[in-house]
C-alpha positions in Angstrom: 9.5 -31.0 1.6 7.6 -30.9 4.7 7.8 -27.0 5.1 6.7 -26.9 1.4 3.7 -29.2 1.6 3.1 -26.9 5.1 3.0 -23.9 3.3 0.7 -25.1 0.4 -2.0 -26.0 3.0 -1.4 -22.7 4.1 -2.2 -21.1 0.9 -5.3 -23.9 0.5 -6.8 -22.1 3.2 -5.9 -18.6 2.0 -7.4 -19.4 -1.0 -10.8 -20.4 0.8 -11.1 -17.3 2.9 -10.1 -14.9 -0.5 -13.0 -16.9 -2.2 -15.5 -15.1 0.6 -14.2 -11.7 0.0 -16.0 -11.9 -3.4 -19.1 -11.3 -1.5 -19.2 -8.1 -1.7 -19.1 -7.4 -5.1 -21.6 -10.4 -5.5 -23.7 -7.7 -3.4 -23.4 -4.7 -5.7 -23.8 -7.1 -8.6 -27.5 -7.7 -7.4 -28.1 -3.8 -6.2 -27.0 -2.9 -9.4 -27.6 -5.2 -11.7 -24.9 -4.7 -14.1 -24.3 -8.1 -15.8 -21.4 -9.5 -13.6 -23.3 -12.2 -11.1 -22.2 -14.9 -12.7 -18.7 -13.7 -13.4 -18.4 -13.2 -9.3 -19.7 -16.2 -8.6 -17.9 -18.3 -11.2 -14.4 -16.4 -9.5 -15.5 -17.6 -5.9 -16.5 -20.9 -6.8 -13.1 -21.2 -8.5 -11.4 -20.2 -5.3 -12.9 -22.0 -2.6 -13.3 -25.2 -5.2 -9.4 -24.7 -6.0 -8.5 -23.4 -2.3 -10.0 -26.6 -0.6 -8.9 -28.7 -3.0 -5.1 -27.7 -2.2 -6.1 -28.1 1.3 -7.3 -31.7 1.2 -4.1 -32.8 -0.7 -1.4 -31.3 2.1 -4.3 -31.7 5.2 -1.1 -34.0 6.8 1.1 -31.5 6.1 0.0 -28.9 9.0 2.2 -27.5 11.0 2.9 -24.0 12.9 5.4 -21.9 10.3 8.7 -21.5 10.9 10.4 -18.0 9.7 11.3 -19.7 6.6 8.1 -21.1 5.6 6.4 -17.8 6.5 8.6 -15.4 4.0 7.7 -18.1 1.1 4.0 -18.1 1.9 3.3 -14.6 2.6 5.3 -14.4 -1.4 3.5 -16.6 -2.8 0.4 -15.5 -0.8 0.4 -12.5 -2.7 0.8 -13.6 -5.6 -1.4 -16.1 -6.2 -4.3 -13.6 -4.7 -3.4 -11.1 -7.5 -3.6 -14.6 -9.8 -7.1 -15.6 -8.7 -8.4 -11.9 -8.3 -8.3 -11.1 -11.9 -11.1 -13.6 -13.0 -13.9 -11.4 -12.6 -11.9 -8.9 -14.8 -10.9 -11.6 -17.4 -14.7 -12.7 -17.2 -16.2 -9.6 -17.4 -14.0 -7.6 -19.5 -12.9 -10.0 -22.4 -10.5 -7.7 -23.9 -8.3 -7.6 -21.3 -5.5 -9.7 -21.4 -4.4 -11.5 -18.5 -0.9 -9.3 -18.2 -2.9 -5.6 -17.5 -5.9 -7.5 -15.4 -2.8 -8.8 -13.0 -1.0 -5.5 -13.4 -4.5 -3.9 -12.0 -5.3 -6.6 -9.3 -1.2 -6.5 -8.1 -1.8 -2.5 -7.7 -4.9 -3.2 -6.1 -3.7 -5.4 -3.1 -0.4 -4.2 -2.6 -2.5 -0.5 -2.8 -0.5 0.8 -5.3 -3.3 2.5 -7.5 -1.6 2.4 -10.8 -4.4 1.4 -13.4 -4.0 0.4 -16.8 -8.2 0.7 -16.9 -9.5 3.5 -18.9 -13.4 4.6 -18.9 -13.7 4.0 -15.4 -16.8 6.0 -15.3 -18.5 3.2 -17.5 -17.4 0.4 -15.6 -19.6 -1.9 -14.6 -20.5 -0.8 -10.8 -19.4 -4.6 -9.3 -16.1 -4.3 -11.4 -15.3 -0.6 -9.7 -16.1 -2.1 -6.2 -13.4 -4.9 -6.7 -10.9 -3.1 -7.5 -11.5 -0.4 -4.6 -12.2 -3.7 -2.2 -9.0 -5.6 -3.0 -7.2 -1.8 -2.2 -8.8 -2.4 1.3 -8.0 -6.0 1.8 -5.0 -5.4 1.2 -4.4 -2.2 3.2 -3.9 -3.7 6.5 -2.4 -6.7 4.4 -4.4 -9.9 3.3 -1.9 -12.1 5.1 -2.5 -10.5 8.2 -6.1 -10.2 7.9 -5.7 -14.4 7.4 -3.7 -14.4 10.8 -6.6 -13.7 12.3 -8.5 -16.7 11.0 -6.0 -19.4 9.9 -5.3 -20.0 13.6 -8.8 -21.5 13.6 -8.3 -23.9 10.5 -4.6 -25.2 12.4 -2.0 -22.8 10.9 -0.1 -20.4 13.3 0.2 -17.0 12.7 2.9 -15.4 14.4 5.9 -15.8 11.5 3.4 -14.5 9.0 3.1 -11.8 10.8 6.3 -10.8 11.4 7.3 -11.4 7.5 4.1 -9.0 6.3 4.0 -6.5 8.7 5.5 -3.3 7.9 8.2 -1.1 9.5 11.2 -2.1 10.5 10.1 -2.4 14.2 8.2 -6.1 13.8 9.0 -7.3 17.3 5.9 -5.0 19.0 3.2 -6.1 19.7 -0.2 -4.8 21.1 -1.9 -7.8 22.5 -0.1 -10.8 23.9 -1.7 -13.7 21.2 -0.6 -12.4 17.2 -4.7 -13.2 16.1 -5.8 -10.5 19.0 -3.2 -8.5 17.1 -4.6 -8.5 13.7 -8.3 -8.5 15.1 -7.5 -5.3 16.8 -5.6 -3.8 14.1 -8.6 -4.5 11.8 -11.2 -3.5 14.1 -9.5 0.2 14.1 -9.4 -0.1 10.3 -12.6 -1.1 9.8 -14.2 1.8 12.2 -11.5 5.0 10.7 -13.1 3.8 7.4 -16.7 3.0 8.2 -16.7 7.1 9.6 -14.3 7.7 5.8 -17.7 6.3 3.9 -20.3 8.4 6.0 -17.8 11.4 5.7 -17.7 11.5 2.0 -21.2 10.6 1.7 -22.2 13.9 4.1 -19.3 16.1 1.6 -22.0 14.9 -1.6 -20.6 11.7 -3.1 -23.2 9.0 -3.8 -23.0 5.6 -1.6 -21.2 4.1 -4.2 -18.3 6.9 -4.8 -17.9 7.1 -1.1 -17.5 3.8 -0.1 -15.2 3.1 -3.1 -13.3 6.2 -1.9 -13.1 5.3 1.5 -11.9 2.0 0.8 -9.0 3.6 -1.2 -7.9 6.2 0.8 -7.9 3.9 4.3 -5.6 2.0 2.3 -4.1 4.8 0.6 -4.6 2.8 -2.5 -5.7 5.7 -4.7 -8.5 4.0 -7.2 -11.0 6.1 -8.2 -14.0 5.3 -9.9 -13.5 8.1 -12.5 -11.1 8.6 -15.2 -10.7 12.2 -13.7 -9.8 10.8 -10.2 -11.0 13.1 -7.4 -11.0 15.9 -9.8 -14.1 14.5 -11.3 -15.9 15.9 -8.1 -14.7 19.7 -8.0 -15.6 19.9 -4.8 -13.2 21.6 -1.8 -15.6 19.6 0.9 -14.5 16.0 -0.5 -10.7 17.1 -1.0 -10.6 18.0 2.3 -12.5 15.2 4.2 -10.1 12.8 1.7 -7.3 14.9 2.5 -7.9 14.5 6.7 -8.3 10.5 6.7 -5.2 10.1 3.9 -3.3 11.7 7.1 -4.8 9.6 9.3 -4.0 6.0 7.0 -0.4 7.4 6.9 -0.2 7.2 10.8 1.0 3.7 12.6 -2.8 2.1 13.4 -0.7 1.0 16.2 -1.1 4.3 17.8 -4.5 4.5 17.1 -5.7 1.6 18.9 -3.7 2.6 21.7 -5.3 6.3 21.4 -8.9 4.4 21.2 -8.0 2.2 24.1 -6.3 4.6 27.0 -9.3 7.4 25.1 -6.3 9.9 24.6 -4.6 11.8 22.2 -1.6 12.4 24.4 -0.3 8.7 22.4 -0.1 10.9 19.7 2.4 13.0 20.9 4.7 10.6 22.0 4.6 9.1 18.3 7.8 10.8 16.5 6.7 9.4 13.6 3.8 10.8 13.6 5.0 14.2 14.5 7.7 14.3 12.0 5.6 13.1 9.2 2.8 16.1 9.9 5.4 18.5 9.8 7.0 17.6 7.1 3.9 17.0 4.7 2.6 20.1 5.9 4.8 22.4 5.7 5.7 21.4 2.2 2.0 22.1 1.3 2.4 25.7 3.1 5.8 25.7 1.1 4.0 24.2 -2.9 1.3 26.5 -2.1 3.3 29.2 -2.4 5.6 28.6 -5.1 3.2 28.3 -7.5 1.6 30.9 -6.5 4.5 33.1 -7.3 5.0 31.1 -10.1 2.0 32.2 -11.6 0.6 28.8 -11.8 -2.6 30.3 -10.0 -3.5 33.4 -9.8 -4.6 33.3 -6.4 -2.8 31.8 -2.9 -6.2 30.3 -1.6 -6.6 27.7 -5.4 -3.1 27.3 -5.1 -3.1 26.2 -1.3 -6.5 24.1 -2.0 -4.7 21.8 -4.6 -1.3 21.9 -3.1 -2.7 20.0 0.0 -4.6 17.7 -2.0 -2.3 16.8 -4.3 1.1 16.7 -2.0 -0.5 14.7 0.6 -2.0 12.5 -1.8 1.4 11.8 -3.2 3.7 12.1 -0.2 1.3 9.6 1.6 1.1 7.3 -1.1 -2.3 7.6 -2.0 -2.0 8.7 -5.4 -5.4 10.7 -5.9 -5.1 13.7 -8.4 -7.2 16.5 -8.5 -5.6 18.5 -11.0 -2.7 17.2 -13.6 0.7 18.3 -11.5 2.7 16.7 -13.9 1.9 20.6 -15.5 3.4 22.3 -12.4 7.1 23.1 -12.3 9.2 20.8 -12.6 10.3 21.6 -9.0 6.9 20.8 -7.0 6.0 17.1 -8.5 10.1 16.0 -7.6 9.4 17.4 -4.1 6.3 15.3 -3.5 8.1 11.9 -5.5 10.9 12.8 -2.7 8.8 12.9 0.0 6.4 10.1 -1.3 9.6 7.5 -0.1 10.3 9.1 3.1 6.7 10.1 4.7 4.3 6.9 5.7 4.8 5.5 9.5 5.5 2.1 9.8 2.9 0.2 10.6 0.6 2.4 7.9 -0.9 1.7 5.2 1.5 3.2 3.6 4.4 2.0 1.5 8.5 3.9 0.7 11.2 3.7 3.2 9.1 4.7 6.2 9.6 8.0 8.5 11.1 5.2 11.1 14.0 4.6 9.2 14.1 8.5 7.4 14.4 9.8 11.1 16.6 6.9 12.2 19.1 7.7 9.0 19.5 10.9 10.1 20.1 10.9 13.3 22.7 8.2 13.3 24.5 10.7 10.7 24.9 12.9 13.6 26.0 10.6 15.8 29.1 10.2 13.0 29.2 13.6 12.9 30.3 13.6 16.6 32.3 10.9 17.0 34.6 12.7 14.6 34.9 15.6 17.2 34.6 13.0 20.2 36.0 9.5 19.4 34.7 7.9 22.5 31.7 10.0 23.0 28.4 7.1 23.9 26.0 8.5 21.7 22.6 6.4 21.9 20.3 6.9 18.2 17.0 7.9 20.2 13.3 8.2 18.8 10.3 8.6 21.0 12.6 9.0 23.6 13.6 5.1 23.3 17.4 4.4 22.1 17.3 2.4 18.8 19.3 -0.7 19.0 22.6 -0.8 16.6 20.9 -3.7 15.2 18.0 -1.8 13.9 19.9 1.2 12.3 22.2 -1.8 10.7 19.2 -3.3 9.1 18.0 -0.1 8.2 21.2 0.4 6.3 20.8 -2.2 4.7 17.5 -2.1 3.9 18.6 1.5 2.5 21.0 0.1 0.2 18.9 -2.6 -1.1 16.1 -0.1 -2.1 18.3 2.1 -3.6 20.2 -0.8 -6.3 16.3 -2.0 -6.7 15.3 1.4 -8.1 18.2 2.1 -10.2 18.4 -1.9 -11.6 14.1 -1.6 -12.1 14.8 2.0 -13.8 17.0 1.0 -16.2 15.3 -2.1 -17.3 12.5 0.7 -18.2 15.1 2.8 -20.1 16.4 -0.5 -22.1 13.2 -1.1 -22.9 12.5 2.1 -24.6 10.8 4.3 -22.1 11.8 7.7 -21.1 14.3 8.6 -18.4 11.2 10.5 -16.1 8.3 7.9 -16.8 10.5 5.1 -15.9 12.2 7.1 -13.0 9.1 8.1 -11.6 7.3 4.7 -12.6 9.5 2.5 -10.9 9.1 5.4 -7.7 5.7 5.0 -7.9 5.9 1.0 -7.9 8.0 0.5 -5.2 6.4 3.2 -3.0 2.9 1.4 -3.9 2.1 4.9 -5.0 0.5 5.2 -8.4 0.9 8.1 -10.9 4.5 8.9 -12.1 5.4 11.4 -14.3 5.3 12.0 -18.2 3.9 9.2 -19.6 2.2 7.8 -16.2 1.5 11.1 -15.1 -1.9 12.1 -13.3 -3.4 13.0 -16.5 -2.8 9.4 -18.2 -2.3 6.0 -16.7 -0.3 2.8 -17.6 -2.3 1.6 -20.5 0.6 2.6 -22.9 3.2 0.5 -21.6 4.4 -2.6 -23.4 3.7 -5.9 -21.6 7.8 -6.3 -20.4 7.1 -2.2 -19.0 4.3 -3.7 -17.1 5.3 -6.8 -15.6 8.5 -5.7 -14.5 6.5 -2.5 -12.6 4.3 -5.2 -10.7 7.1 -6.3 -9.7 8.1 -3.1 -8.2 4.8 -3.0 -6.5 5.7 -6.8 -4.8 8.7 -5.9 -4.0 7.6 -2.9 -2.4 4.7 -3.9 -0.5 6.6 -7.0 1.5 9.8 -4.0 1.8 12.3 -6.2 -0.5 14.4 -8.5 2.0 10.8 -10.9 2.6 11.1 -11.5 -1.6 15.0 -11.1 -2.1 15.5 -13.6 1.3 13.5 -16.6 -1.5 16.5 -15.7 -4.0 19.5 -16.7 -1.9 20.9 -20.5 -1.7 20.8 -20.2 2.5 16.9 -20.2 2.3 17.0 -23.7 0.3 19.3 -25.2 3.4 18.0 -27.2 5.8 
């Protein structure tokens, strides 16, 4: 009962600092003047009323976090964020049920950018902004943004960390105290996408569109503030500004700060994620560009390279920006870039699928197999980066494998039972779990999710949960050992 009073003053104080975050919007409601004020700052009051509220009830009750009591929080962390975010929504946009305003705020934070919102365009500017700023909060993660402060308020951070933080390689750490971590990690952030907003702004978007875009793409989130997505612009400059710093989110922010801090880009090269995910992404552009191309899709190589790059490293990154409606291409092209959306991000991105960690570590512990069958007793060490992977790790990533894979069957055929088609629900539960945003068919570029029945969409938020905290920090609540003491 302890741990459980522990982790609700805990999420007392979560619930404070997410009531600040409505600042912004609070801002643009003024500039703008659009009508939502007071629908902002009802939703912050209602935060930091119920946040401290929750606080003062279990102030006895703190205590540093054990790994137990940090898988349950950083759970229920993110879902009772997604709860309180979609007041302004409910307030603002009154036929909105509270089933697609969670769907959208759930995409927003876990940076999925799968939108049930139509009219976007119209949307009241304040509205827009919130859903591109909870895309950025949670890019980096909201729980590890709050490791950063909670410290302060008498909560330790260092088991949230290690439940939230993506990649399979959670032990690492940059700094020696976890809050340095997460300050550093956010400083990086904050600077890639402060030079994103001035970027886009210099390619012609207006302040608005490029900080809304920025904030998306850093978090490869993929909101847009137009029903059109980045097609709405037209414009080669903005695709390939987007295109440069969708690259950059997909790298581990890890070796960026190290880059920042020794001032070299020789870090990069020493980064085999980074290296593999590059060549990979790239060369299946070169490769797209070129099928349809001879496909006929475009008539000439230079269109169809310009929206093959966009488009398949929008996808394989796990943006999910669209500039024209692939779903159209052969059928060929838009599997290629749902394939590589689950292999491609870094860990430590902002990215979501199985990782390149684990995509490079899976494939060269086949090889290892392959030659222990020609040498039995042959020591063959699983290297990457030049440092040999524990057996541990590549047993966890095994597993990890395995559980992702029985997740996206078990989500896709709830879809099918529920009367959706074999490729939207394929490609929808994909997109979930990959925090990746437009599927295919029915949630293609061209559409959205609107269409889906309310069962469709809750159990694809869950895909976007389950997929954002990488399965085992969710399934781990689910099995009688957690509930021992």
């Amino acid at each position: 009962m302890h741990g459980l009073l522990a982790v609700g003053n805990a999420l007392g104080s979560m619930l404070v600092v997410f009531g600040l975050t409505y600042l912004l919007p609070i801002l643009a409601a003024l500039v703008y003047d659009d009508g939502t004020l007071r629908h902002f700052l009802d939703a912050m009051a209602a935060n930091i009323g119920l946040g401290a509220i929750l606080w003062i009830i279990t102030r006895g009750h703190r205590a540093d976090l054990s790994a137990r009591d940090g898988y349950l929080l950083v759970t229920l962390g993110w879902v009772l964020m997604a709860a309180a975010a979609t007041i302004p929504l409910l307030l603002s946009l009154p036929e909105m049920t509270f089933t697609d305003a969670f769907f959208e705020t759930m995409s927003g934070l876990t940076t999925t950018g799968a939108t049930v919102m139509v009219n976007l365009d119209t949307l009241p500017e304040a509205i827009n902004l919130w859903r591109h700023a909870l895309q950025w909060y949670g890019g980096m993660g909201i729980i590890v943004l709050a490791v950063a402060i909670l410290p302060l308020l008498g909560v330790g951070g260092r088991q949230l960390y290690k439940a939230e933080t993506p990649g399979p390689l959670k032990e690492s750490k940059l700094t020696p105290r976890i809050a340095d971590t997460a300050k550093s990690l956010w400083l990086v952030y904050a600077a890639i996408t402060a030079m994103a907003i001035l970027a886009l702004w210099l390619a012609g978007m207006s302040w608005l569109d490029a900080i809304s875009h920025a904030f998306s793409a850093m978090a490869l989130g993929g909101f847009s503030t137009h029903d059109a997505s980045v097609g709405y612009f037209n414009s080669p400059a903005i695709e390939l500004v987007l295109t440069v710093f969708m690259l950059v989110a997909a790298m581990n922010f890890a070796t960026h700060f190290i880059a920042i801090r020794k001032r070299s880009i020789r870090v990069y090269l020493h980064d085999g994620e980074a290296f593999a995910m590059l060549a990979l992404v790239l060369g299946s552009c070169l490769a797209i560009a070129i099928y349809l191309w001879r496909a006929g899709v475009y008539p000439e190589f230079w269109t169809a390279l310009r929206h093959a790059t966009f488009n398949v490293v929008s996808i394989a990154t796990d943006c999910g920006y669209a500039s024209v409606d692939f779903d159209k291409w052969p059928i060929l092209a838009p599997l290629w870039m749902l394939f590589l959306s689950c292999v491609c991000c870094s860990s430590g991105s902002t990215g979501g699928g199985i990782k390149m960690f684990r995509t490079i570590a899976l494939f060269r512990q086949a090889g290892r197999e392959m030659v222990r069958l020609l040498h039995p007793n042959a020591i063959v060490p699983v290297r990457i980066g030049g440092t040999a992977v524990p057996n541990n790790v590549i047993y966890a990533i095994l597993a990890f494998i395995h559980v992702y894979t029985t997740t996206l069957i078990t989500l896709t055929f709830m879809l099918v039972a529920s009367g959706l088609d074999f490729m939207s629900a394929f490609s929808a539960v994909i997109a979930s779990i990959n925090n990746m945003g437009p599927g295919l068919n029915r949630v293609g570029p061209a559409t959205n999710y609107a269409g889906l029945s309310d069962f469709q969409t809750w159990v694809l938020a869950i895909g976007m949960l389950l997929g954002r905290l990488e399965l085992f920090t969710v399934f781990v609540l689910f099995t009688p050992a957690f509930w021992r003491r």
